[in-house]
C-alpha positions, 0 to 999 in steps of 0.5 A: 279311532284313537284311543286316550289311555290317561282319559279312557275314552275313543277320540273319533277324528284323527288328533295328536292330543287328546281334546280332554286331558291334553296329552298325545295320541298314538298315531292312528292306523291306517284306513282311519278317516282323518277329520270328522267334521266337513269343510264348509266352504265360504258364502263370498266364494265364487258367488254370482251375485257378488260378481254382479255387485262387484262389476256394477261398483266398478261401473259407477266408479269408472261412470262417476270419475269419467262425469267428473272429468267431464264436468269438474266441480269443487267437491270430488264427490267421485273420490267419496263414492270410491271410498264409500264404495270400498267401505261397504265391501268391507263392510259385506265381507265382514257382516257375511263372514261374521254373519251373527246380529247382521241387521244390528250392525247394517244399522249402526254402519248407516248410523255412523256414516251418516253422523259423520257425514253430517259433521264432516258436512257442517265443518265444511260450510254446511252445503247439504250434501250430506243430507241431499245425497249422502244418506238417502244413498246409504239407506238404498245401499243399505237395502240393497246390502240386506237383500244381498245378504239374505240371498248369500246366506239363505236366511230363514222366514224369521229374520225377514220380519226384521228386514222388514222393520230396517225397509221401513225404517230407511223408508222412514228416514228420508220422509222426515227430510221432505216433511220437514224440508231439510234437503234442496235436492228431493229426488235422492229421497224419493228414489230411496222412499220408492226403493224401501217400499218396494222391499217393504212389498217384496217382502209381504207378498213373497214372504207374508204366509211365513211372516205371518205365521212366525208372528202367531208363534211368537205372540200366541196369537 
C-alpha cells in the first residue's frame, strides 16, 4: 500500500501518482498487489455463438455469390448482402463493446437502412427491392442480432420487456406492407412476421413469470 504524503491518504493499488492531488508515489514494496481491479475479459472473445453467426454469414455470402454466377441478373444483390452483412458485424461489435441503450441504437440501424434503401430504391427506377426483401431481412436480422445479444451479454429479466416490444414491433412493419400491398413479393414478409412472433412467444413462455413480475414493480400493480 502507497502512501500519498501531500493528501494523507493510502492508495490500495500500485500507482505512480497519487489519484487525488496528482503528484507521485514512492515506489511500492515488494509483496504489494499491483492492481486491485480484475481484468474483464471481452464478451466478443472466443464466444461460440459468434463463431456460428460468423460461419453461417460466410455460408450465405459464398451461397449467394455462387447462385449469382449461376443465374446472373442486372442488380448484384450478392454484393449488397456482402456489404450489409459487414455492416452488421459492426454494428454487433460495436453495440457488444458499447453495450449501453442496445435496443435504442438496433432500431435507429433498422431505421437508417431502411431509409436509405427506400431512396436508394426510388432513385434507381423504384423496382421494389427495398420493400420486398431488403426491410423485412432487416427486421429478421435485427431479431436475430438482439437474441445474440441477449445471450452474449447475459441481460437481465427487465430488458426483455423491451425486447419484447422491438419483436412486435419488426413483426408490426412487414403486416403494414401485406394490409396495404405495398410488396409484390410476400414470402420475405411472412417469413419475418413468423420469425417475430416466435421471439414474441419464446419470450412469454420462457420469460413470462419474470416479465410479469418486473411489470407489477413498475406499475404497482
Amino acid at each position: 500500500m502507497q502512501h500519498c504524503t501531500h493528501c494523507n491518504v493510502e492508495v490500495l493499488e500500485t500507482r505512480t501518482t497519487c489519484p487525488l492531488c496528482g503528484n507521485k508515489l514512492p515506489p511500492p514494496q515488494e509483496g504489494e498487489a499491483a492492481v486491485s481491479f480484475p481484468q474483464i475479459p471481452s464478451y466478443l472473445k472466443s464466444h461460440m455463438t459468434l463463431r456460428i453467426l460468423l460461419f453461417v454469414s460466410v455460408v450465405m455470402v459464398v451461397f449467394s455469390f455462387t447462385i449469382y454466377f449461376i443465374f446472373p441478373t442486372e442488380l448484384n444483390w450478392p454484393l449488397l448482402l456482402l456489404l450489409g452483412l459487414l455492416s452488421i458485424w459492426l454494428d454487433m461489435i460495436f453495440l457488444v463493446q458499447k453495450r449501453f441503450h442496445i435496443p435504442k441504437k438496433i432500431v435507429w440501424q433498422v431505421a437508417i437502412i431502411s431509409l436509405l434503401s427506400v431512396f436508394w430504391d426510388w432513385n434507381t427506377g423504384w423496382r421494389g427491392w427495398s420493400l420486398n426483401y431488403v426491410i423485412p431481412l432487416l427486421c429478421i436480422t435485427a431479431l436475430l442480432l438482439m437474441y445474440s445479444i441477449a445471450v452474449i451479454m447475459k441481460l437481465g429479466n427487465r430488458d426483455y420487456i423491451t425486447y419484447a416490444f422491438m419483436s412486435a414491433l419488426f413483426g408490426f412493419i412487414p403486416i403494414l406492407f401485406l394490409l396495404f400491398d405495398w410488396v409484390t413479393v410476400e414470402y420475405p414478409s411472412i417469413i419475418s412476421i413468423a420469425v417475430s412472433f416466435i421471439f414474441l412467444s419464446a419470450i412469454f413462455i420462457l420469460q413470462g413469470s419474470s416479465i410479469k413480475s418486473e411489470i407489477e414493480k413498475r406499475f404497482h400493480i
